[in-house]
C-alpha positions, 0 to 999 in steps of 0.5 A: 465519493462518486468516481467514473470508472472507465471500463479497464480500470473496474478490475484494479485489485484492492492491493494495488489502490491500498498501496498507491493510497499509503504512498499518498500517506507517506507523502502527508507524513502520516505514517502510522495510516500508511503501516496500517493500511499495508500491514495485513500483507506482511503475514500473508502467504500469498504475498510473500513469496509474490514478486510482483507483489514486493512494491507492496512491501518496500511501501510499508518498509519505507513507511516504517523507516521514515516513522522511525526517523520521525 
């Protein structure tokens, strides 16, 4: 795939585009690729205690909760 990047969006961190592309899963109704991709933050400790890092997390638990609905 072949992107053109604008300058300012060159910096996006992996985190962020990991978690809009699990969001992108959860609407697909596939869960278990969405916990997958999310679920290396969970025991990180740079994400923990890293509010700004929580949308993180609410992802992969909502991707948890509707799997287990499912």
């Amino acid at each position: 795939m072949k992107l053109n990047w604008k300058e300012k969006n060159k910096s996006i961190s992996r985190d962020y585009i990991e978690e809009r592309l699990s969001r992108l899963y959860i609407v697909l109704g596939e869960y278990d690729k969405a916990i997958n991709l999310l679920i290396k933050y969970r025991n990180n400790k740079n994400y923990i205690n890293n509010a700004a890092k929580s949308y993180i997390f609410r992802t992969l638990n909502l991707a948890e909760e509707l799997k287990n609905v499912s």
